[in-house]
N, C-alpha and C positions, 0 to 999 in steps of 0.2 A: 504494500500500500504506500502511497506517495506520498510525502511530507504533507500534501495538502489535505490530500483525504485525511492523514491523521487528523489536521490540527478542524477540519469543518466536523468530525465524529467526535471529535473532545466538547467543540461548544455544543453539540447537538447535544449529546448526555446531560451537560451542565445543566441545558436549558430544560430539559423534562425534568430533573432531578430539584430543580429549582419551582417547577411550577407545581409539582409533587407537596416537596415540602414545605412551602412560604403559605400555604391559606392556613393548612393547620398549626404551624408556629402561631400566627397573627391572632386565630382564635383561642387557644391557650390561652395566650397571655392577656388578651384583651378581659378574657374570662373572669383570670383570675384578679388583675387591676381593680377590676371592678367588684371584687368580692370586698365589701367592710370588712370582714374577718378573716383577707388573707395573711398568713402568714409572714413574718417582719424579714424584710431582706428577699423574699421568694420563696423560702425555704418552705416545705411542708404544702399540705392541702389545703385546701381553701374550707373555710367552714364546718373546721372542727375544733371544737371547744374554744370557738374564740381567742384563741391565743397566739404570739408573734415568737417564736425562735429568733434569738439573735446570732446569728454565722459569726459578729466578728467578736465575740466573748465566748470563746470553746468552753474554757471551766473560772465555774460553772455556767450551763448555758442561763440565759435570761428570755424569762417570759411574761405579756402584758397582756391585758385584757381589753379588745379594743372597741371604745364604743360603736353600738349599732350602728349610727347614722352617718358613721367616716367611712370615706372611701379608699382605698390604697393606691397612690399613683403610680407612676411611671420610676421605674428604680432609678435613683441620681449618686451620682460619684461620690465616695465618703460616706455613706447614708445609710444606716441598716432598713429603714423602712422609711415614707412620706407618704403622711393623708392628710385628706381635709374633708371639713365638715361635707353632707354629700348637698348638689348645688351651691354651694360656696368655694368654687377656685381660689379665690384671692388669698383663702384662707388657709395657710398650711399648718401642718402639726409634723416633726420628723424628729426621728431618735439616730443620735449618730455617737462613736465611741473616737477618739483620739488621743492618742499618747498626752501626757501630763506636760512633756517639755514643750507641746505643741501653744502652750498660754496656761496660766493659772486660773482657777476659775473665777479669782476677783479680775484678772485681766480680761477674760473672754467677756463678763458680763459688764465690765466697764467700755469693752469694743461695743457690745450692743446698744449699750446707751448714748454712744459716742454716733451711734447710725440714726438714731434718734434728736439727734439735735440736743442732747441732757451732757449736763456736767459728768464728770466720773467721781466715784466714792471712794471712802476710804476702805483699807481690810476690816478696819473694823465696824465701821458702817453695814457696810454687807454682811458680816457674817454676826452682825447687830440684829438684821433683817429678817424677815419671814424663813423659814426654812420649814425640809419635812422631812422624814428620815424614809429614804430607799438605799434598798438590801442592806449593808453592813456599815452605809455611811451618812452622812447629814448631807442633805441636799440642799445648796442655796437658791430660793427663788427671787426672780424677779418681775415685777409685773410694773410697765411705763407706755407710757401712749405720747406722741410727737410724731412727726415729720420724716417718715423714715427715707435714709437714701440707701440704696442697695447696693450691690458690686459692681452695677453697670452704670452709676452716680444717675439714673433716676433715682426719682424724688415720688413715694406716696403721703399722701396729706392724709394726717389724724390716723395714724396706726396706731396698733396694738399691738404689744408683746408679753409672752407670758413666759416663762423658760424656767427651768432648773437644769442646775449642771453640781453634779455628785465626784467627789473625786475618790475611785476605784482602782488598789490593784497599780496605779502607777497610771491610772487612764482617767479621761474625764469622759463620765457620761452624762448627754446632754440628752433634754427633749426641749425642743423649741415652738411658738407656734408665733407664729406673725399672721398681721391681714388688718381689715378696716376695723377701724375700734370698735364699732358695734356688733361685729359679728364676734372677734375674740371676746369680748366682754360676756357674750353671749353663751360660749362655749368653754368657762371658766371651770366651771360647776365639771363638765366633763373632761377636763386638761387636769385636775386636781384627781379624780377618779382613777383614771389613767397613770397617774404617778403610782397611787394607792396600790394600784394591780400590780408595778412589777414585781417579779420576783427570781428565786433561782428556781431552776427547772428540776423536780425532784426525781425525773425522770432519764435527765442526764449521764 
């Protein structure tokens, strides 16, 4: 067979191979996106016992309880899971883990108020502040509404943020929710629940 034939039988296979596999990829995933209850990171089925695996804390694993009316987006870089309320895009909620040397967690939450147009505090100010205790450590919250500008220096007017960040193990675990201040204000009740739920996987 001649160099050409090979290389028109190579794209020919691609291309059924591809029209094969790419509808049922797209449904999969679209499927499970759209399950509230899938699984955190991807991992596991959708819509069993509500709960989120986290891939990037092997031991213990860590698991939440996620409320009904979230939806699980599109997996993003860095990020073991991201949802938002369901019809509220703007609104996200994401659990993500990161090395300790990566910012302290008075620095991380002094970054976030700094994207809000707000002063930054002091260590003892913040760990003065609201707190709540998940798995084996104190969790600092912060809850501030301003002018948030994001990574791409837009600009959302009267946002809301709500976050805790725990330091674990040498890592900072964070859940964060931003969006329009009436909606996160609105989903408070449920961001505080959601803390409440994580835990270690006893199943691990």
């Amino acid at each position: 067979m001649s160099h050409t034939m090979w290389k028109s039988a190579i794209i020919l296979v691609a291309a059924i191979v591809t029209a094969i596999v790419s509808p049922v990829w797209a449904s999969e995933s679209a499927d499970h996106e759209n399950c509230p209850h899938a699984q955190g990171g991807g991992q596991g089925a959708c819509c069993e016992g509500h709960a989120a695996a986290s891939p990037l804390v092997e031991k213990p694993a860590i698991t939440w309880e996620v409320p009904e009316h979230w939806v699980k987006a599109r997996p993003r870089p860095f990020r073991e899971a991201t949802y938002h309320p369901s019809g509220q895009e703007e609104t996200e909620c994401y659990v993500t883990v990161v090395p300790a040397d990566a910012g302290s967690a008075v620095e991380t939450i002094n970054r976030w108020r700094g994207q809000l147009g707000l002063e930054p505090l002091s260590k003892s100010e913040i760990e003065a502040g609201p707190s709540t205790q998940v798995l084996d450590g104190k969790g600092l919250l912060i809850e501030a509404f301003g002018d948030l500008t994001d990574l791409g220096g837009n600009v959302h007017e009267d946002y809301g943020l709500l976050s805790m960040v725990c330091v674990q193990d040498g890592t900072l675990f964070i859940v964060r929710m931003t969006g329009p201040r009436e909606q996160v204000q609105s989903e408070r009740d449920h961001f505080m629940a959601f803390l409440g739920s994580i835990a270690e996987s006893s199943t691990a």
